[in-house]
BATI-354451 format. One record per atom (N, C-alpha, C): residue in one letter; x, y, z. Coordinates in pm, whole numbers, plus 50000, padded with zeros to 5 digits. Example, Ala and Ser with C-alpha at 12.3 -4.5 7.8 and 13.67 -1.06 7.14 Angstrom:
! BATI-354451
A513194943150780;A512304955050780;A513204967050780;S512854977550708;S513674989450714;S512905000350787;
//
This chain:
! BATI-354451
X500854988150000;X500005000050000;X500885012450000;X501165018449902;X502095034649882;X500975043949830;X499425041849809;X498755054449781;X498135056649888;X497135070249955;X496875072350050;X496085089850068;X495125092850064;X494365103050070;X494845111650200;X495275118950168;X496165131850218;X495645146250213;X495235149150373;X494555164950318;X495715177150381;X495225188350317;X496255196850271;X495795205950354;X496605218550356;X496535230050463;X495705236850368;X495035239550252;X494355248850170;X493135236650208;X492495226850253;X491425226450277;X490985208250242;X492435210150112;X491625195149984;X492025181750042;X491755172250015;X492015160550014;X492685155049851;X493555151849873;X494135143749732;X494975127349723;X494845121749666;X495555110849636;X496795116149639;X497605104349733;X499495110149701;X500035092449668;X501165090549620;X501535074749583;X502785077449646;X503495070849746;X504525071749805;X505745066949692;X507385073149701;X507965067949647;X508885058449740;X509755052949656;X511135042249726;X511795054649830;X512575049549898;X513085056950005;X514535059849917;X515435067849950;X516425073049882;X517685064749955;X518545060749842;X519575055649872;X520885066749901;X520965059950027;X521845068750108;X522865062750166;X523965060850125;X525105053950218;X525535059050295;X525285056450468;X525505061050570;X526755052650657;X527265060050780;X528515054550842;X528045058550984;X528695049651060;X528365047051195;X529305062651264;X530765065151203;X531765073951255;X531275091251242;X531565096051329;X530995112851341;X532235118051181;X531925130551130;X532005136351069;X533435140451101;X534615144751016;X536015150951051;X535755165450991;X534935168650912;X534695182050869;X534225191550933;X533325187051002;X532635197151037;X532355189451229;X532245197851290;X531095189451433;X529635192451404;X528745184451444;X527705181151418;X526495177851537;X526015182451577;X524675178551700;X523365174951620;X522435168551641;X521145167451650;X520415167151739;X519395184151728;X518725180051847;X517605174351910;X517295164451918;X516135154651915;X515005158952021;X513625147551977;X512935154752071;X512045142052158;X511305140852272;X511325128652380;X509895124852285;X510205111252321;X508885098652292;X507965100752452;X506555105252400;X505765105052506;X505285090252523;X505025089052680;X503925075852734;X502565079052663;X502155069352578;X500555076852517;X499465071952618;X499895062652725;X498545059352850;X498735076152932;X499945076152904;X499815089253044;X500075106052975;X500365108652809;X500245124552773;X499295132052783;X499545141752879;X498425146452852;X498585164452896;X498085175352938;X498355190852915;X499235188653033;X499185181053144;X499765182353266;X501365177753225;X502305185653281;X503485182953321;X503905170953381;X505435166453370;X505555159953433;X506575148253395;X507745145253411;X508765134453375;X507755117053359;X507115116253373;X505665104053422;X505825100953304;X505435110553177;X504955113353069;X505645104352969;X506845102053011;X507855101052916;X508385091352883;X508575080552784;X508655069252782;X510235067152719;X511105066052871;X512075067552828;X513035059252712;X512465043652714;X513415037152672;X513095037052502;X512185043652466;X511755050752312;X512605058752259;X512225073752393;X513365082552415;X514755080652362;X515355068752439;X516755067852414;X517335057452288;X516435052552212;X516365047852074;X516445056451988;X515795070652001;X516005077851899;X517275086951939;X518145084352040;X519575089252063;X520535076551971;X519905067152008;X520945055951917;X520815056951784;X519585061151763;X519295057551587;X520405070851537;X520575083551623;X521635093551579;X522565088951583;X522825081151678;X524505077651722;X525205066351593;X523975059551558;X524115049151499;X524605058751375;X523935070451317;X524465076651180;X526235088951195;X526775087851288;X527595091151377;X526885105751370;X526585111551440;X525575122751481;X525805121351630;X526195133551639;X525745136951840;X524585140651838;X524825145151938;X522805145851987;X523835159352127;X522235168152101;X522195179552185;X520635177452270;X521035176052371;X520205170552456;X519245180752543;X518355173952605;X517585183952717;X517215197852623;X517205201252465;X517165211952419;X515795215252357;X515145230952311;X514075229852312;X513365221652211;X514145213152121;X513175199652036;X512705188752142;X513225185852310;X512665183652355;X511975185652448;X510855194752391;X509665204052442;X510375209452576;X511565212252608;X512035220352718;X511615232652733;X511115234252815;X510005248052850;X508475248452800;X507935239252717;X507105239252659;X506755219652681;X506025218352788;X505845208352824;X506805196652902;X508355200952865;X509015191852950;X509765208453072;X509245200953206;X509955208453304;X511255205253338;X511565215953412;X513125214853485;X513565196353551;X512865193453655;X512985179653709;X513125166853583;X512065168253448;X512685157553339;X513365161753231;X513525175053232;X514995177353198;X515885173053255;X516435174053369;X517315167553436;X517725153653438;X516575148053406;X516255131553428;X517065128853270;X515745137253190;X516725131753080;X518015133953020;X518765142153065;X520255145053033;X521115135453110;X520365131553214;X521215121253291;X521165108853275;X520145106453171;X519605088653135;X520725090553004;X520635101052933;X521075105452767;X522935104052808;X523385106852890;X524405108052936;X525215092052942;X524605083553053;X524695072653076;X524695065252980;X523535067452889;X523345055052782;X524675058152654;X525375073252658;X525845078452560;X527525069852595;X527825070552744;X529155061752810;X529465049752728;X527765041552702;X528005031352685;X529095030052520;X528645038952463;X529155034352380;X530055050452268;X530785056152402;X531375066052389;X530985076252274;X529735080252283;X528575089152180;X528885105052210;X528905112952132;X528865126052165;X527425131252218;X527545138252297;X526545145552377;X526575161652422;X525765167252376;X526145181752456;X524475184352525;X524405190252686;X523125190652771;X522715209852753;X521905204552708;X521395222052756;X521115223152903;X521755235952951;X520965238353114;X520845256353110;X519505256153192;X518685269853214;X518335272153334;X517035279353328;X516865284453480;X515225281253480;X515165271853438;X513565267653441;X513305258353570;X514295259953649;X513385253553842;X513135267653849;X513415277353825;X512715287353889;X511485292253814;X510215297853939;X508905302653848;X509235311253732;X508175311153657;X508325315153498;X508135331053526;X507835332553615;X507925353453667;X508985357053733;X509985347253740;X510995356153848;X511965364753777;X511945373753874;X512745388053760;X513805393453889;X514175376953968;X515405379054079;X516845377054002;X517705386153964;X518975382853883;X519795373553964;X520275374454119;X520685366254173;X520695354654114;X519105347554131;X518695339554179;X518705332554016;X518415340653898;X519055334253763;X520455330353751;X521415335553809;X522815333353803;X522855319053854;X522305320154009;X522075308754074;X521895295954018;X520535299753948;X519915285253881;X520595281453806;X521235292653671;X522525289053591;X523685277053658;X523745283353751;X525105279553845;X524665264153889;X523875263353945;X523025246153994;X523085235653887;X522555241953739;X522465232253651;X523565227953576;X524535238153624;X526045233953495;X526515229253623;X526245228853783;X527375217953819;X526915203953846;X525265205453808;X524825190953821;X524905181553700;X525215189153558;X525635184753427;X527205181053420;X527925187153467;X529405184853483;X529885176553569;X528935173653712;X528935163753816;X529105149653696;X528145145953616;X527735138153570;X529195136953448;X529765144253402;X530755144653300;X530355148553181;X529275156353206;X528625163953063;X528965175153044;X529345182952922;X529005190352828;X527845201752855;X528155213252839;X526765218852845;X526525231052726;X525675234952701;X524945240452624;X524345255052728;X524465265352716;X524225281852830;X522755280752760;X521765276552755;X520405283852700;X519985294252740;X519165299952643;X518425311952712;X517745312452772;X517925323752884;X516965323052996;X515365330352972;X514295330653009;X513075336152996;X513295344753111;X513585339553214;X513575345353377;X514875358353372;X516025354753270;X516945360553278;X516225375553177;X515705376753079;X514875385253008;X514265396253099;X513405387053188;X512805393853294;X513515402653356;X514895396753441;X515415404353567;X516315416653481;X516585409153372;X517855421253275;X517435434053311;X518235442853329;X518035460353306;X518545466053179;X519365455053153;X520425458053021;X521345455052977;X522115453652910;X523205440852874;X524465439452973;X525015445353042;X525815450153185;X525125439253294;X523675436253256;X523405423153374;X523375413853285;X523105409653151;X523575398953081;X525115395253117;X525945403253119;X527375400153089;X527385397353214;X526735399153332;X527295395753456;X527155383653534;X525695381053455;X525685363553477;X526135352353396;X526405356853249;X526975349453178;X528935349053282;X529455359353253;X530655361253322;X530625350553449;X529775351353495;X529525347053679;X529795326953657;X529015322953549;X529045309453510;X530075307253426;X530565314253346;X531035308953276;X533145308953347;X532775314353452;X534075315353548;X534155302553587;X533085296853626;X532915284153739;X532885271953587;X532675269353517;X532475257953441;X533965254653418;X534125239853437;X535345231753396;X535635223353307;X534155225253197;X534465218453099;X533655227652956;X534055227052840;X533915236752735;X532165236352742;X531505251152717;X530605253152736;X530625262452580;X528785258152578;X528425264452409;X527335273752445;X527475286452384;X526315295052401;X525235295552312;X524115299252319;X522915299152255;X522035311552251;X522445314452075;X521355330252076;X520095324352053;X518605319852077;X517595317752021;X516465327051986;X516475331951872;X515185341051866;X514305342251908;X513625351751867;X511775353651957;X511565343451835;X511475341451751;X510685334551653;X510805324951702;X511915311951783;X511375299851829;X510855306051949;X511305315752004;X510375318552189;X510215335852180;X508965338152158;X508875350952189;X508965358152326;X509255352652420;X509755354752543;X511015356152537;X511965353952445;X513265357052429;X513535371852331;X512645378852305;X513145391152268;X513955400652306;X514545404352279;X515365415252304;X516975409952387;X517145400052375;X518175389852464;X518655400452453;X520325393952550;X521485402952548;X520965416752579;X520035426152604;X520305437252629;X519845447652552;X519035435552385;X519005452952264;X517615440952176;X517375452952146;X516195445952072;X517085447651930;X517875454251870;X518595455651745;X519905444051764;X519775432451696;X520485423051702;X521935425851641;X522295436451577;X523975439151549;X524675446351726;X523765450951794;X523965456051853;X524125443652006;X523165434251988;X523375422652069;X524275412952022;X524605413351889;X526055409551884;X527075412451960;X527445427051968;X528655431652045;X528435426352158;X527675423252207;X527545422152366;X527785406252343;X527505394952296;X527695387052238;X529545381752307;X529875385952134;X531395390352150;X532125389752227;X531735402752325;X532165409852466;X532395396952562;X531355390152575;X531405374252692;X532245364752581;X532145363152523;X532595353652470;X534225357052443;X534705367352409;X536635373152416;X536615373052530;X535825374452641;X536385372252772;X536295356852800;X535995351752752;X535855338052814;X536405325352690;X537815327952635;X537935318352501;X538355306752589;X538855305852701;X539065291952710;X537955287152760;X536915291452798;X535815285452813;X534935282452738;X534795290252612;X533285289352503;X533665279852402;X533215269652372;X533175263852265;X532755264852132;X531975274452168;X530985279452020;X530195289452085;X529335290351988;X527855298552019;X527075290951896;X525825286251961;X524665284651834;X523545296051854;X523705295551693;X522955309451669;X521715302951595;X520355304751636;X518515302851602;X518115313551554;X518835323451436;X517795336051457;X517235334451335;X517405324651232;X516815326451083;X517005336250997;X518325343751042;X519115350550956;X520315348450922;X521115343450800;X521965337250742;X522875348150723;X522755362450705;X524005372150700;X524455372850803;X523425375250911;X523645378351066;X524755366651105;X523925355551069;X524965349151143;X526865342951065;X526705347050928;X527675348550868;X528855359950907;X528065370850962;X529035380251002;X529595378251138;X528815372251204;X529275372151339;X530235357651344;X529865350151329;X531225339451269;X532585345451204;X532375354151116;X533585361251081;X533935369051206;X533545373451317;X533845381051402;X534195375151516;X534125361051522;X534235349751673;X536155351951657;X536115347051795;X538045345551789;X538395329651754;X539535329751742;X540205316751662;X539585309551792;X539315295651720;X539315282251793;X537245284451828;X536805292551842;X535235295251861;X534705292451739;X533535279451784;X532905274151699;X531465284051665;X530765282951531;X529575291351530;X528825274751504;X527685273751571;X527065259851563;X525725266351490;X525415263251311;X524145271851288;X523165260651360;X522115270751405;X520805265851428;X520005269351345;X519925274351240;X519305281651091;X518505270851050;X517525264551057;X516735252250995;X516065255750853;X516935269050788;X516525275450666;X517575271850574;X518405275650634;X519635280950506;X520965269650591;X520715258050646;X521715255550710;X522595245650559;X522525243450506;X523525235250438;X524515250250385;X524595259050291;X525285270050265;X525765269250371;X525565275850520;X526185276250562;X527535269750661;X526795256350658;X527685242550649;X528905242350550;X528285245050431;X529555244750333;X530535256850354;X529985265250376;X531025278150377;X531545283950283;X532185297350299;X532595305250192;X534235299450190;X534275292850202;X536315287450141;X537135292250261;X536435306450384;X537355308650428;X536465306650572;X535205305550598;X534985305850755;X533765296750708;X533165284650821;X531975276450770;X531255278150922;X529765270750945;X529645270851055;X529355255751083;X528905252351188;X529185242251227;X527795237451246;X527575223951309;X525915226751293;X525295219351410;X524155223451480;X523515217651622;X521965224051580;X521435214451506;X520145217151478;X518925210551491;X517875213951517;X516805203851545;X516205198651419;X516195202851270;X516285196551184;X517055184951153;X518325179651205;X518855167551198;X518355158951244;X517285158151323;X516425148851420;X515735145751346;X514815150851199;X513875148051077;X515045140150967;X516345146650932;X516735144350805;X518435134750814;X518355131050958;X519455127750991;X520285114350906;X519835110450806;X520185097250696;X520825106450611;X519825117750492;X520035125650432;X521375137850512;X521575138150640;X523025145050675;X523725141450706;X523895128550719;X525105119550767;X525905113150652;X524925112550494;X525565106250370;X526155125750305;X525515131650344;X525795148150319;X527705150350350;X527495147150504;X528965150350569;X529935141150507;X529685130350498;X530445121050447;X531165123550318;X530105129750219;X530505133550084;X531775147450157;X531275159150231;X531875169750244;X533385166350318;X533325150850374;X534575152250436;X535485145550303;X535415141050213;X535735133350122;X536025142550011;X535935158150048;X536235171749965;X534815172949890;X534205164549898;X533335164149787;X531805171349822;X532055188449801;X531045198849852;X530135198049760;X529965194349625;X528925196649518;X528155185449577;X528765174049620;X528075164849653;X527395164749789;X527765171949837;X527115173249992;X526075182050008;X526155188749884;X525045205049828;X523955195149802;X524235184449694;X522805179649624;X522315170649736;X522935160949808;X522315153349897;X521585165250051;X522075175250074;X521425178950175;X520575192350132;X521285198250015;X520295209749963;X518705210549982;X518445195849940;X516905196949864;X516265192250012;X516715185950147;X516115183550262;X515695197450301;X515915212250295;X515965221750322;X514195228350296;X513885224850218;X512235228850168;X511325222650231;X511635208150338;X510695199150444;X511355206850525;X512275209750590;X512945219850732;X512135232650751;X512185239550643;X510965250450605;X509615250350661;X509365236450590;X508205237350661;X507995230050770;X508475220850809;X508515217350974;X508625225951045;X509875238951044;X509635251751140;X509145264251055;X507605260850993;X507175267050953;X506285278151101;X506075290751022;X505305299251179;X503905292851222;X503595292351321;X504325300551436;X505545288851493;X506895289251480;X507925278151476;X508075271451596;X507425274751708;X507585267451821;X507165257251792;X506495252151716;X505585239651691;X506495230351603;X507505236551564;X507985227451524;X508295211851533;X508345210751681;X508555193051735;X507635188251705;X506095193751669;X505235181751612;X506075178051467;X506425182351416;X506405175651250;X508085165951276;X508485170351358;X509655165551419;X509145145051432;X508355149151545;X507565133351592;X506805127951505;X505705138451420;X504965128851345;X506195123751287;X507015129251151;X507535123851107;X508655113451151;X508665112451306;X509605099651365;X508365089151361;X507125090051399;X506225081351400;X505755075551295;X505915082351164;X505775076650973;X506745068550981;X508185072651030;X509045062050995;X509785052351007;X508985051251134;X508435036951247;X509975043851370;X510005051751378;X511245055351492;X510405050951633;X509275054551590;X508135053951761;X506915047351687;X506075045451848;X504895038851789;X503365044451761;X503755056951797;X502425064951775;X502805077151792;X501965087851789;X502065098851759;X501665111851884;X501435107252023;X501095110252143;X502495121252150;X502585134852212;X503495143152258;X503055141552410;X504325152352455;X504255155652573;X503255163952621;X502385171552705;X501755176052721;X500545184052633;X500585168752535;X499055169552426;X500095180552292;X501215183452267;X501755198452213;X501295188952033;X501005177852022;X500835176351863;X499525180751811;X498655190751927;X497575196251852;X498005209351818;X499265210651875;X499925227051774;X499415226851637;X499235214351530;X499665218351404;X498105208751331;X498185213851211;X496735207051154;X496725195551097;X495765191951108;X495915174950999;X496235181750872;X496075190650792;X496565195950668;X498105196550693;X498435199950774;X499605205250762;X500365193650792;X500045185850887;X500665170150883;X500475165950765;X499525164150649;X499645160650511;X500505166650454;X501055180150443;X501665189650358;X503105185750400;X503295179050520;X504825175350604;X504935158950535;X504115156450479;X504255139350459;X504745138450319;X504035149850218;X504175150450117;X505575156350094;X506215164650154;X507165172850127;X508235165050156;X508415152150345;X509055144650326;X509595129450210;X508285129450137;X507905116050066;X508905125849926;X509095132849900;X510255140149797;X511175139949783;X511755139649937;X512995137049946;X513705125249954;X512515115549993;X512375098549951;X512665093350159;X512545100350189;X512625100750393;X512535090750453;X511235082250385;X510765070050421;X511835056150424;X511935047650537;X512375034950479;X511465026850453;X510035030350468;X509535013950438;X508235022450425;X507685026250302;X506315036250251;X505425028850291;X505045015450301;X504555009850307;X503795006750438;X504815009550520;X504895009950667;X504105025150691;X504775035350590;X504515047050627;X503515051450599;X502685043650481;X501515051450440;X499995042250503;X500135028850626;X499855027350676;X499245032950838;X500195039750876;X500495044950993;X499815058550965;X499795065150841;X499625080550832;X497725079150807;X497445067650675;X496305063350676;X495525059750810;X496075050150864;X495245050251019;X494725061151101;X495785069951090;X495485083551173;X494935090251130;X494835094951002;X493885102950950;X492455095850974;X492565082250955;X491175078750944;X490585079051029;X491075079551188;X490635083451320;X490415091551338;X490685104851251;X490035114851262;X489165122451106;X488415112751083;X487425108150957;X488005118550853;X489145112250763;X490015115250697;X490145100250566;X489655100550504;X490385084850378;X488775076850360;
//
């Protein structure tokens, strides 16, 4: 069965015929070209998802299959990050849980890992700067306790207490004194969190660059990078030209990220994206070609994944992790299609058609058959075929 009645975000229902899945020769070994994260997102319990919070929810040993299925394409994985609904259905306590299960299982078989940590134990109103430094401070030594990696996310709480970039620099400064193992910073736009406007100090982002900068030349033996989410490809081209030697730029661009993967001959960026969690076959035969010199070839195999990325973090983009899961659930990664705190009614049954069709192009599927089963069922549960 590869045909299958598919309705669309303009309203229609149409016949679609699935194709063969795309031949992709993939390798178990991480990339020498470039470093590489994927940031994945958690398999919910479907007896227990539901609006309520809560680590309960979460069905870990799903969870940590779709860390292997990365590991397996040599892909790290960026953990605890917002593809898995961190702040948006997963709280502080299974965040924690899961960076520390992701951690353990990663030992086993010496996997790259990097943990995001924030200030989400504290209420979502606190506008105490202390007490953000603080929380900062708690979560990078309970990630480093463990022998992890961390990832600085942005704070919501830290937004709040800011007066102006002089208290940005003072809690970034404050943590990034105390960390003993390389730490990566994270600009994320209002467009994935509109609670993150105006970061750093300026609502004019050349101007939250400098401030940027400023922590980061003070702190080179500490920063490993910065990943930059803002969905601007000059922006973050210039500011890569502006990092100091040895500072990685990790794009988070789920637009324009292959260009900037490849690079201009003289500066590239690096990549930690939640799109690798959808296209991760299609970027692992990508890198392979690029470490092998072979950039034309790494253009055509990952170029054309770029128009399903689009629209997976299509607006309003927080929603992105549904098209993330459905499409782990088409292609049998999981067994159903249940999120964390109900978040897969973010997006429409059209628009889950318009994500099926756009993946079925790029040939995404391993087994259509499988896939156009699974997509048919669900629609038809919700009197669809």
């Amino acid at each position: 069965m590869t045909a299958i009645a598919l309705p669309a975000a303009d309203g229609t229902i149409r016949t679609h015929h699935l194709g063969p899945p795309a031949d992709l020769p993939v390798r178990a070994e991480p990339a020498t070209s470039r470093l590489v994260y994927a940031a994945t997102h958690v398999v919910a319990d479907p007896l227990r998802a539901s609006a309520e919070n809560g680590p309960d929810q979460i069905d870990w040993d799903a969870t940590l299959r779709l860390r292997h299925r990365l590991w397996d394409l040599g892909l790290g994985v960026a953990e605890a990050m917002d593809t898995s609904q961190r702040g948006m259905g997963l709280d502080h306590t299974a965040a924690m849980e899961l960076a520390r299960r992701s951690l353990t299982e990663a030992r086993t078989r010496a996997a790259r890992v990097v943990v995001g940590i924030a200030t989400d134990q504290l209420p979502a109103d606190d506008a105490d700067l202390a007490r953000v430094r603080e929380a900062y401070l708690e979560q990078l030594h309970e990630i480093e306790a463990q022998g992890g990696e961390t990832v600085l996310m942005a704070s919501r709480q830290l937004v709040r207490a800011a007066r102006g970039a002089d208290d940005y620099r003072s809690v970034y400064d404050a943590v990034l004194r105390e960390a003993t193992r390389p730490v990566v910073l994270h600009w994320l736009g209002e467009v994935f969190d509109p609670a993150l406007a105006g970061y750093w100090g300026h609502d004019d982002p050349h101007k939250a660059m400098s401030t940027v900068l400023e922590i980061i030349n003070g702190h080179t033996g500490t920063v490993r990078g910065i990943k930059v989410s803002l969905l601007d490809d000059e922006l973050e081209r210039e500011l890569r030209r502006r990092l100091p030697d040895g500072v990685h730029l990790f794009t988070g661009d789920d637009y324009n990220y292959t260009g900037l993967i490849a690079g201009d001959g003289t500066h590239h960026s690096d990549a930690l994206l939640g799109a690798f969690a959808v296209v991760g076959r299609h970027a692992a035969a990508a890198l392979a070609r690029l470490d092998a010199g072979d950039e034309p070839g790494f253009r055509d195999v990952l170029g054309p994944t770029e128009e399903l990325s689009r629209l997976v973090f299509a607006s309003p983009t927080r929603f992105y992790k549904v098209g993330v899961a459905w499409l782990s659930y088409l292609d049998g990664a999981q067994d159903h299609f249940r999120m964390v705190g109900g978040f897969e009614t973010g997006r429409s049954l059209g628009h889950l058609g318009n994500l099926l069709r756009a993946a079925d192009a790029i040939r995404l599927f391993t087994d259509p058959d499988a896939t156009a089963r699974r997509a048919a069922g669900y629609f038809a549960a919700h009197g669809i075929g």
